[in-house]
BAVOZA-857824 format. One record per residue (C-alpha): x, y, z. Coordinates in nm, 2 decimals. Layout:
<recs>
<rec px="X" py="Y" pz="Z"/>
...
</recs>
This chain:
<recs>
<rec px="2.81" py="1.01" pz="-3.81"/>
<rec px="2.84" py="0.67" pz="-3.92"/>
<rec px="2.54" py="0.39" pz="-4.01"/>
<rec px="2.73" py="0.18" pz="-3.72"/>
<rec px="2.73" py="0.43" pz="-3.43"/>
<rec px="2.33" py="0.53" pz="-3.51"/>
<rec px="2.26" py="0.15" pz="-3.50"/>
<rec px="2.43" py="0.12" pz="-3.18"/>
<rec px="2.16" py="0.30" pz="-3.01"/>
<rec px="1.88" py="0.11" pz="-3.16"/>
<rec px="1.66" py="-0.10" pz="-2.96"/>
<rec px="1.82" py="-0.03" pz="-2.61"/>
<rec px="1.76" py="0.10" pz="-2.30"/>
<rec px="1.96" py="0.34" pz="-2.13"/>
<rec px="1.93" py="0.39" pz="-1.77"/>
<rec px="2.06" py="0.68" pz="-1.60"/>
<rec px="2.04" py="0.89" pz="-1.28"/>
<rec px="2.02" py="1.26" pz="-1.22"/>
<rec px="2.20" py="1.26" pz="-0.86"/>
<rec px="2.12" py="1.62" pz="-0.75"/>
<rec px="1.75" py="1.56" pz="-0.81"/>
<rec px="1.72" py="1.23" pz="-0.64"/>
<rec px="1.51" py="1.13" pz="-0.96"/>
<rec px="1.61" py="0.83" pz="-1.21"/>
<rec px="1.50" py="0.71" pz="-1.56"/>
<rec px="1.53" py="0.61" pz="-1.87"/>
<rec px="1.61" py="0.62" pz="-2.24"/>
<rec px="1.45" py="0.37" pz="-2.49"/>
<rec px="1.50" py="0.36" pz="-2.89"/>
<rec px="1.30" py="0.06" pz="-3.07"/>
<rec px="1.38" py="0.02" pz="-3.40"/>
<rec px="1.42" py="-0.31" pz="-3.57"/>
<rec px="1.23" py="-0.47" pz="-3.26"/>
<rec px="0.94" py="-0.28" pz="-3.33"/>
<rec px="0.89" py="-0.38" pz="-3.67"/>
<rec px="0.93" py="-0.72" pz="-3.55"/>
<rec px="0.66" py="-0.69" pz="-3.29"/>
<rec px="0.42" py="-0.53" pz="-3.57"/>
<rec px="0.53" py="-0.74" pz="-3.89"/>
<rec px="0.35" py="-1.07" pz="-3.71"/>
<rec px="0.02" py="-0.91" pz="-3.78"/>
<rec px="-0.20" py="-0.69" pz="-3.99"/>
<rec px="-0.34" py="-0.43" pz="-3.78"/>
<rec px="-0.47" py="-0.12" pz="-3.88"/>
<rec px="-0.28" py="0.21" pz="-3.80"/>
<rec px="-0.49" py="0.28" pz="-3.49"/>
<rec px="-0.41" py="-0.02" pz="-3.37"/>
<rec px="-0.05" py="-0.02" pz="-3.50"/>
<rec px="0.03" py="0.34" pz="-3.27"/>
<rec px="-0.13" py="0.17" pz="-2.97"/>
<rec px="0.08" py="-0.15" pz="-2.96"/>
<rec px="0.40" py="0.09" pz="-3.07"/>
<rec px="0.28" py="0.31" pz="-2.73"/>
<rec px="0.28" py="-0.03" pz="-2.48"/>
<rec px="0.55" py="-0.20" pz="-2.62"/>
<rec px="0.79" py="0.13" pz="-2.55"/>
<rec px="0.59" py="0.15" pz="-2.25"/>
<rec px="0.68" py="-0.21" pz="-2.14"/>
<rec px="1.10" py="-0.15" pz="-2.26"/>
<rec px="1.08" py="0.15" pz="-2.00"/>
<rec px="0.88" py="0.03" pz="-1.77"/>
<rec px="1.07" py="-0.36" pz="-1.78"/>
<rec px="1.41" py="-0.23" pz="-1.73"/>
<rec px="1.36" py="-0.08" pz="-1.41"/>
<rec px="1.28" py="-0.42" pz="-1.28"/>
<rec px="1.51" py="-0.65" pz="-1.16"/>
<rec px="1.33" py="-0.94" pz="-1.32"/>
<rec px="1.38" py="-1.31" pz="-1.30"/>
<rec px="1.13" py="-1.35" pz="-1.53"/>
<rec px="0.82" py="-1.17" pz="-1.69"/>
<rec px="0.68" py="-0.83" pz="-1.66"/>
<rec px="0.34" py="-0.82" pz="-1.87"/>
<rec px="0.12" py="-0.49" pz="-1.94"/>
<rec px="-0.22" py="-0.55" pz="-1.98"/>
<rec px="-0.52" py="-0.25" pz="-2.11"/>
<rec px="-0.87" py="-0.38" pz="-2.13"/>
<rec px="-1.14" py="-0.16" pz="-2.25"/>
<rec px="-1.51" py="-0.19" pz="-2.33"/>
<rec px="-1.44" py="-0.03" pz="-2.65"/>
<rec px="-1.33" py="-0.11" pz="-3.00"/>
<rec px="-0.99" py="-0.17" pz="-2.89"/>
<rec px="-1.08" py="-0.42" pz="-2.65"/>
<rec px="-0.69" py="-0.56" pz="-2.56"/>
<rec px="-0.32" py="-0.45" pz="-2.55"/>
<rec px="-0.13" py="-0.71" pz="-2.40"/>
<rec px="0.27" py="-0.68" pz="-2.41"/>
<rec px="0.56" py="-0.91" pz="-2.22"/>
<rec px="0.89" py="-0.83" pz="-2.11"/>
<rec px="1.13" py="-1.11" pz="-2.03"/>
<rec px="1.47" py="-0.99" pz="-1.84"/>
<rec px="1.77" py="-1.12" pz="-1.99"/>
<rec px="1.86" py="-1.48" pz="-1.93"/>
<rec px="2.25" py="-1.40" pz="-1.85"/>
<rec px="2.48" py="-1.13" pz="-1.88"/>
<rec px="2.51" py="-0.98" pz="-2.23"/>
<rec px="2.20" py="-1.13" pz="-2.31"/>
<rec px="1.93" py="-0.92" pz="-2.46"/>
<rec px="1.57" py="-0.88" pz="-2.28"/>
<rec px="1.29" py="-0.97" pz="-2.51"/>
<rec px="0.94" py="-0.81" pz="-2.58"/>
<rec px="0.63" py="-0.94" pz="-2.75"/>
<rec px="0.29" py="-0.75" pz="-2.78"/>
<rec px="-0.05" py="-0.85" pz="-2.99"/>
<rec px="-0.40" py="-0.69" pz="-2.97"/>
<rec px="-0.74" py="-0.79" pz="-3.00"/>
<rec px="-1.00" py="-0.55" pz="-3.13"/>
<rec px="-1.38" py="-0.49" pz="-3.30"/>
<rec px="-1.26" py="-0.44" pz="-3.67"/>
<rec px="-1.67" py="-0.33" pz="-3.74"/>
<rec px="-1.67" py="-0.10" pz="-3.43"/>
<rec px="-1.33" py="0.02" pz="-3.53"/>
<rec px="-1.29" py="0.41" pz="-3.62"/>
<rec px="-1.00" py="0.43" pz="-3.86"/>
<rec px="-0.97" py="0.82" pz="-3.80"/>
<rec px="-1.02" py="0.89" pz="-3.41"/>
<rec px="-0.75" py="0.86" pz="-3.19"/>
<rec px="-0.67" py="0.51" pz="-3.06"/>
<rec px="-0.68" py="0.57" pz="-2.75"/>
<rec px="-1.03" py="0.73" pz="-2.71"/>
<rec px="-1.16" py="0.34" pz="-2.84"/>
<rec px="-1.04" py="0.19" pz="-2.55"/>
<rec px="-1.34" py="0.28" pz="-2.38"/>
<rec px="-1.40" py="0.28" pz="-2.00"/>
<rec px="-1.15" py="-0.04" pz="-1.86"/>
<rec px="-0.84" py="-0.08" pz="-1.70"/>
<rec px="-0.46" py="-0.01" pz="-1.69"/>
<rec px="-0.26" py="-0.36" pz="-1.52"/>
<rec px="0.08" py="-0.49" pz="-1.44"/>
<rec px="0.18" py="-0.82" pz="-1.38"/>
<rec px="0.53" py="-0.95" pz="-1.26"/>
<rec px="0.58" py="-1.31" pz="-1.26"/>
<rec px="0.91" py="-1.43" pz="-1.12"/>
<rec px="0.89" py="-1.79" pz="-1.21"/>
<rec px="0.85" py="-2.08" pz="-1.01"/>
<rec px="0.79" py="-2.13" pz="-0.67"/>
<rec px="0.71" py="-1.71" pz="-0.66"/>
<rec px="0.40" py="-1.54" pz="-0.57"/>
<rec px="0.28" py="-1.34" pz="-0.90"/>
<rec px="0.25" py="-0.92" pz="-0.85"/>
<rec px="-0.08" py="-0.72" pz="-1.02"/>
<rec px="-0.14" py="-0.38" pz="-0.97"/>
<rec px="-0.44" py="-0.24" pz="-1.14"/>
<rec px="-0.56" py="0.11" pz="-1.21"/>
<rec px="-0.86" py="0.24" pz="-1.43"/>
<rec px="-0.84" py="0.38" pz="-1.73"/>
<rec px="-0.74" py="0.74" pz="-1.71"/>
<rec px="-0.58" py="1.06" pz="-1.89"/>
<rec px="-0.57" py="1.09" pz="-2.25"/>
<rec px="-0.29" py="0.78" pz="-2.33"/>
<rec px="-0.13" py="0.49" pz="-2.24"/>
<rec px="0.13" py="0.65" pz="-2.09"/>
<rec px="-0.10" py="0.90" pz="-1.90"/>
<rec px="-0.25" py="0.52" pz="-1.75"/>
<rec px="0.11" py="0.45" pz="-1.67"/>
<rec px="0.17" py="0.74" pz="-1.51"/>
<rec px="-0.12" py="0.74" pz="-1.24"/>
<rec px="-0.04" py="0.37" pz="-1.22"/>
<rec px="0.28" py="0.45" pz="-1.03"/>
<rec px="0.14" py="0.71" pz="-0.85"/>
<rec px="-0.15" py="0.54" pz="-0.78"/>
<rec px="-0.03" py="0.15" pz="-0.67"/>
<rec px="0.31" py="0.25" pz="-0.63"/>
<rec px="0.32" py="0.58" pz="-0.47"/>
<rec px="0.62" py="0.69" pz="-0.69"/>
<rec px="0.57" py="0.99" pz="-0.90"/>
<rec px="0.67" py="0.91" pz="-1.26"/>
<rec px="0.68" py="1.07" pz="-1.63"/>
<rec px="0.67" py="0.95" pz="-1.94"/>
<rec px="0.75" py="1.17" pz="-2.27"/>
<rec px="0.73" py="0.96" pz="-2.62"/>
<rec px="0.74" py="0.99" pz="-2.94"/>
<rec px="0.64" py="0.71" pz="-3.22"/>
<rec px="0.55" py="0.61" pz="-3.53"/>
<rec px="0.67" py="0.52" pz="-3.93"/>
<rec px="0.97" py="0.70" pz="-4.01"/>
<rec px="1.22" py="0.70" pz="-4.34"/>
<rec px="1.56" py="0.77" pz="-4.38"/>
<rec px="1.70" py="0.82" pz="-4.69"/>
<rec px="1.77" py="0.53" pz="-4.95"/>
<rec px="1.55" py="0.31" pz="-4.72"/>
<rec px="1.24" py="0.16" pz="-4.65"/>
<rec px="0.94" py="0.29" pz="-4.42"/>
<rec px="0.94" py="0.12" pz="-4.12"/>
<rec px="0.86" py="0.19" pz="-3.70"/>
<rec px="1.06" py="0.36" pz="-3.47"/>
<rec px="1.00" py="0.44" pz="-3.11"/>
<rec px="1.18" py="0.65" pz="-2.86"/>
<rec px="1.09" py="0.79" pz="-2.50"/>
<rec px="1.23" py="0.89" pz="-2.17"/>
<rec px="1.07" py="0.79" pz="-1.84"/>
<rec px="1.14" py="0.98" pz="-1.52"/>
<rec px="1.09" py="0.83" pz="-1.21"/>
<rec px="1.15" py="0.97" pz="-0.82"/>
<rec px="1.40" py="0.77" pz="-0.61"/>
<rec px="1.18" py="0.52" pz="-0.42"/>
<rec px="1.29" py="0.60" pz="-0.08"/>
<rec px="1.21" py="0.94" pz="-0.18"/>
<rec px="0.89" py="0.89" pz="-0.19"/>
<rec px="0.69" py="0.81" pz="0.10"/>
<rec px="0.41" py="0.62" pz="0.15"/>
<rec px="0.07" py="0.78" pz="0.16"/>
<rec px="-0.21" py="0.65" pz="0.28"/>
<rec px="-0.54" py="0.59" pz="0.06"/>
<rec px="-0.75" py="0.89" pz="0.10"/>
<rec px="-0.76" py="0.91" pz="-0.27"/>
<rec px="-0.61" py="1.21" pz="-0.47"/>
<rec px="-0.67" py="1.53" pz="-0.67"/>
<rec px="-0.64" py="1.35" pz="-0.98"/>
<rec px="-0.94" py="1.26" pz="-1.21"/>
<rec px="-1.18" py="1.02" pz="-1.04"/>
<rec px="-1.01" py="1.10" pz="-0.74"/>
<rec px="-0.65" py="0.91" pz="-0.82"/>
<rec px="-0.35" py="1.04" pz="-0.69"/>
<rec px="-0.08" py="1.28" pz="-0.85"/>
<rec px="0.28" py="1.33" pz="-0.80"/>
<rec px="0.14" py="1.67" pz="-0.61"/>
<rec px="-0.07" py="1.42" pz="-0.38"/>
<rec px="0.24" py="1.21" pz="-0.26"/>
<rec px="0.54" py="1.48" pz="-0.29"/>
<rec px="0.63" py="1.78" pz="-0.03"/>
<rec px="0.92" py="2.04" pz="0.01"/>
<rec px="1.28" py="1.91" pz="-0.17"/>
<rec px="1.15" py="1.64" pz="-0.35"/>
<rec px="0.88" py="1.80" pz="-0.53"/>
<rec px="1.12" py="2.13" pz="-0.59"/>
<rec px="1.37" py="1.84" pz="-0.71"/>
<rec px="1.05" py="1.66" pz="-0.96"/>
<rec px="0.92" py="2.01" pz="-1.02"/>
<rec px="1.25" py="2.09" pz="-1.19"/>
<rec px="1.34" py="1.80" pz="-1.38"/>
<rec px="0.96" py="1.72" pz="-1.50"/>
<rec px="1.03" py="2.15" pz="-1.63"/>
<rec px="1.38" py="2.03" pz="-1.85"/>
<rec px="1.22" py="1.73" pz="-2.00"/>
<rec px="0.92" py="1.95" pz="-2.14"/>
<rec px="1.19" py="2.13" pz="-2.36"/>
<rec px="1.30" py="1.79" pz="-2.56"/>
<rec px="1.19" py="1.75" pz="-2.89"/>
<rec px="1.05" py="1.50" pz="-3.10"/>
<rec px="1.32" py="1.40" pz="-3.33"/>
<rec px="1.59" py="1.39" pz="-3.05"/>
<rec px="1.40" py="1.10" pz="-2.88"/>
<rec px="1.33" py="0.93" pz="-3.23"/>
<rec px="1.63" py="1.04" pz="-3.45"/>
<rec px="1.87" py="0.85" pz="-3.52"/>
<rec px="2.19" py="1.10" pz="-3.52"/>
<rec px="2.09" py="1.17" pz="-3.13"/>
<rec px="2.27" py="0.97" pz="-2.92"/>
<rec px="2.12" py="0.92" pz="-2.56"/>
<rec px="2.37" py="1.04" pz="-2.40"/>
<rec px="2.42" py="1.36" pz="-2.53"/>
<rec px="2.01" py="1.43" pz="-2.52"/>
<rec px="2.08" py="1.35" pz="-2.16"/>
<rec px="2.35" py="1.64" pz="-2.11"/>
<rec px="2.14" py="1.88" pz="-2.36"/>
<rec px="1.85" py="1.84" pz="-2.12"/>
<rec px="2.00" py="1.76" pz="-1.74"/>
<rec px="2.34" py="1.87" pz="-1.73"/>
<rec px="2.30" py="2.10" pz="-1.48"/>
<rec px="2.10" py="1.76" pz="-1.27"/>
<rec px="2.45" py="1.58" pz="-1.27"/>
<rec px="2.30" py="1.28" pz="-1.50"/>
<rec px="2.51" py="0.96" pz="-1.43"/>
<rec px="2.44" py="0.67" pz="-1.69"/>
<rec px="2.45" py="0.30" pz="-1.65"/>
<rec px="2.52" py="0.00" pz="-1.86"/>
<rec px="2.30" py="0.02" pz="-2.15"/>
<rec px="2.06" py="-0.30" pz="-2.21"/>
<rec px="1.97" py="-0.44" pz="-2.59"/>
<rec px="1.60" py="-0.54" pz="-2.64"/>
<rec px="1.47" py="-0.78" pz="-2.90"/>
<rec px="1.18" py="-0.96" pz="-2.99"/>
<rec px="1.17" py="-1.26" pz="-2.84"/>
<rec px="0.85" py="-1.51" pz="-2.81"/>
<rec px="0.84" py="-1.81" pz="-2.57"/>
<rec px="0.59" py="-1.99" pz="-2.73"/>
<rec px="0.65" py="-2.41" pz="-2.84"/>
<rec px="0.47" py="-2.71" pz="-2.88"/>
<rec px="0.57" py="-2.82" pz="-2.55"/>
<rec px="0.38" py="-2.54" pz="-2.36"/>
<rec px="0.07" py="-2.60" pz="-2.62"/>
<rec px="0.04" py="-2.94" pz="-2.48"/>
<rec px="0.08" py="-2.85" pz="-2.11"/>
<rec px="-0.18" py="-2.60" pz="-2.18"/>
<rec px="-0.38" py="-2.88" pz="-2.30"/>
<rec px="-0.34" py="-3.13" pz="-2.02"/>
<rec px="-0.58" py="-3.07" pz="-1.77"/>
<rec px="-0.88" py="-3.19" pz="-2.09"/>
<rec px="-1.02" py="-3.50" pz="-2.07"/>
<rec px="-1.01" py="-3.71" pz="-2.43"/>
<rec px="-1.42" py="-3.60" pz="-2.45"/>
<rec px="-1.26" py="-3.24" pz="-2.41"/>
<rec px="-1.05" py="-3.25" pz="-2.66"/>
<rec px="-1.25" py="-3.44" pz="-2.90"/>
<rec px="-1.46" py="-3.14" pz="-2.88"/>
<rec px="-1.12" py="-2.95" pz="-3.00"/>
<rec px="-1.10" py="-3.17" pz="-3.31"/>
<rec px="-1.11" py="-3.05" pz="-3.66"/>
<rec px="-1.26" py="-3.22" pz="-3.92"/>
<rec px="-0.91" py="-3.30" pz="-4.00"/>
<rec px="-0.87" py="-3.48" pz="-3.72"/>
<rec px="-0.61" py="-3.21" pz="-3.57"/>
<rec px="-0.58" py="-3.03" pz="-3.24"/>
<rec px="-0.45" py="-2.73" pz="-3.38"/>
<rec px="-0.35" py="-2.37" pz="-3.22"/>
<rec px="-0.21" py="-2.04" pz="-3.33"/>
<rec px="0.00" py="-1.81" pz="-3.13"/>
<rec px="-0.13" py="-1.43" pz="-3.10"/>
<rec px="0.23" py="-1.32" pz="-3.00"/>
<rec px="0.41" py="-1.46" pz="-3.30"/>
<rec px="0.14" py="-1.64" pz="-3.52"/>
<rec px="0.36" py="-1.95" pz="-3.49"/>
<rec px="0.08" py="-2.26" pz="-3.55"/>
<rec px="0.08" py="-2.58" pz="-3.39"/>
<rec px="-0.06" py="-2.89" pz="-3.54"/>
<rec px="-0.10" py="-3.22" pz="-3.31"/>
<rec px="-0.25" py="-3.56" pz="-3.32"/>
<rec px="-0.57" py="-3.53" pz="-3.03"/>
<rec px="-0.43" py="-3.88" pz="-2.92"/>
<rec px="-0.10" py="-3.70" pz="-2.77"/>
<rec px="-0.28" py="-3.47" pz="-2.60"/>
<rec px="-0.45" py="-3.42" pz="-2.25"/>
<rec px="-0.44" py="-3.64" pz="-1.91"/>
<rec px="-0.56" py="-3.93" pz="-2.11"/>
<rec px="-0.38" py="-3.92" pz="-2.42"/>
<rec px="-0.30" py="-4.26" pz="-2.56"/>
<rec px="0.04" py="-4.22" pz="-2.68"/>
<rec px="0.36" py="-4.00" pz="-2.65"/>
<rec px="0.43" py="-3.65" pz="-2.72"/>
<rec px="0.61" py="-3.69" pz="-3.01"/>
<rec px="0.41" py="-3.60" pz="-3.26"/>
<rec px="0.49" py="-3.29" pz="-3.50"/>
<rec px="0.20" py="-3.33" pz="-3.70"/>
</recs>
C-alpha cells in the first residue's frame, strides 16, 4: 500500500449506513489535525488523552449534523480537570473541509499524572451546543457526568436528550510509524439508530446509573434485535483497525457489517481551523466603558488578549476599544 492511499484516509469522516439494521454511523481517522489541535499547548498526557477523546468525539458527533454553523462540546467537572471545550464548524461550501478546535483548562497542583483522566473530572456535566448563526435560536442539551469516559457521557447524552440510542468505540493516542516522528492519531466508529426508529419516550427516567436512560429504556422488538446485533459486530473490531493506517474505512466496514448491507457516503476532510481575529477581540470588548477598560490596561499601556483555541495574541491601543473609544479600529499594535 502506498504513503498516498494511507494519507487519503487521514483526518476524515466517513459516513455510512447499514440498511438492514435501520442503524447509521460513522468512521473518523485524526491524524495531522490532531497534532494541530494538541501542538497549541503544553498539556500533560492526562490532559492530552482527554482533549484527543472530545475532539474525536466532536468529528463524530459534528458530521451527523447538518450544520450552518458551530457544534461545540462542552465537560465541566468539579475536579482537577475542570474544562474540555471543543468546536466544530461545518464546511463553508462544497469541498471545503469542516474545522475543529479544542483547549482545556485544569488544576496543574490538584492534577494526578498517573490516574485516569477521566476519573479527575469530578462530579459535573456532559453539554452540547449548536449555534446556527444569526438570526437562529441556539440548541443545549445537557446531561451529568456519567459512565467511565467521555464517550460513555456521549452515549447517555443521546439517549438521554435525544432519545436515540448510540455507540461509540475509540481508540487514541501517540503512535509511530517507521522512519518517522511520534505524533497523535485518533480513530473511532459511532453507531447511531435511525431517528424515526426511535421513538419518543417520555421522562420517567431510566435503568441507567442515576436513573438515566439506556438504549434498552427507549428500544423494543425489531429495533433493538436490529441494535442488539450490530452493537454485537462492532465489539469484535480491533484497535489497530480503527487507528492503523493500512486499514481503510471501507473495508473495516465490510470486515465487521457485511452481512448489515453497509452503504457509504461521501467522505468529509477535517482540519484545524480557529476563528479567532482582532476584529472579534474588539467586539468582545465593546460593550466596556473607557473606566472599564482602563481597568484592562497593562502597565504598557496595552489591551492585550490571548486565545485558548490557538494561543494567537492580540495587542491593541485601549483608545480603540469599547463604546467610547476615541479613535478608529485600526490599530495593530
Amino acid at each position: 500500500m502506498s504513503l498516498g492511499s494511507q494519507i487519503a484516509w487521514d483526518d476524515t469522516v466517513l459516513p455510512f449506513q447499514l440498511d438492514r439494521s435501520d442503524v447509521r454511523g460513522r468512521v473518523a481517522r485524526l491524524d495531522g489535525v490532531l497534532d494541530q489541535v494538541l501542538e497549541q499547548h503544553d498539556y500533560p498526557p492526562v490532559i492530552e488523552a482527554l482533549v484527543a477523546e472530545a475532539a474525536l468525539l466532536t468529528a463524530l458527533i459534528g458530521q451527523t449534523i447538518k450544520l450552518r454553523w458551530k457544534l461545540s462540546l462542552q465537560i465541566r467537572g468539579d475536579g482537577p480537570a475542570r474544562l474540555i471545550a471543543t468546536d466544530y464548524y461545518g464546511p463553508t461550501a462544497d469541498g471545503k473541509p469542516a474545522r475543529i478546535r479544542a483547549y482545556a483548562s485544569y488544576d496543574k497542583d490538584r492534577l494526578s499524572l498517573s490516574d485516569p483522566g477521566f476519573d479527575q473530572i469530578g462530579k459535573g456535566y456532559f453539554a452540547i451546543l449548536i449555534d446556527q448563526g444569526e438570526g437562529m435560536v441556539p440548541y443545549q442539551g445537557i446531561t451529568p457526568i456519567a459512565g467511565g469516559s467521555l464517550s460513555a457521557c456521549a452515549e447517555t447524552y443521546f439517549a438521554q436528550s435525544e432519545q436515540l440510542p448510540t455507540r461509540f468505540e475509540l481508540s487514541f493516542g501517540r503512535s509511530q510509524l517507521p522512519g518517522q516522528p511520534e505524533h497523535w492519531r485518533a480513530g473511532g466508529v459511532m453507531l447511531q439508530v435511525m431517528p424515526e426508529a426511535s421513538p419518543l419516550m417520555a421522562n420517567e427516567g431510566g435503568t441507567g446509573e442515576e436513573g438515566l436512560l439506556k438504549p434498552s429504556d427507549i428500544l423494543s422488538g425489531d429495533a433493538e434485535e436490529n441494535w442488539t446485533r450490530a452493537n454485537t459486530l462492532l465489539d469484535t473490531v480491533e484497535e489497530m483497525e480503527l487507528v492503523g493506517p493500512t486499514v481503510h474505512p471501507t473495508d473495516l466496514l465490510v470486515r465487521l457489517f457485511h452481512e448489515e448491507e453497509p452503504r457509504v457516503f461521501d467522505a468529509q476532510a477535517v482540519g484545524f481551523g480557529c476563528t479567532c481575529s482582532e476584529d472579534r477581540v474588539r467586539e468582545s470588548l465593546s460593550i466596556y466603558s473607557a473606566k472599564d477598560i482602563g481597568h484592562m490596561t497593562t502597565e504598557e499601556g496595552r489591551v492585550t488578549a490571548d486565545c485558548q483555541f490557538c494561543g494567537a495574541h492580540y495587542d491593541l491601543d485601549p483608545k480603540t476599544v469599547g463604546f467610547e473609544a476615541e479613535e478608529s479600529a485600526g490599530d495593530k499594535g
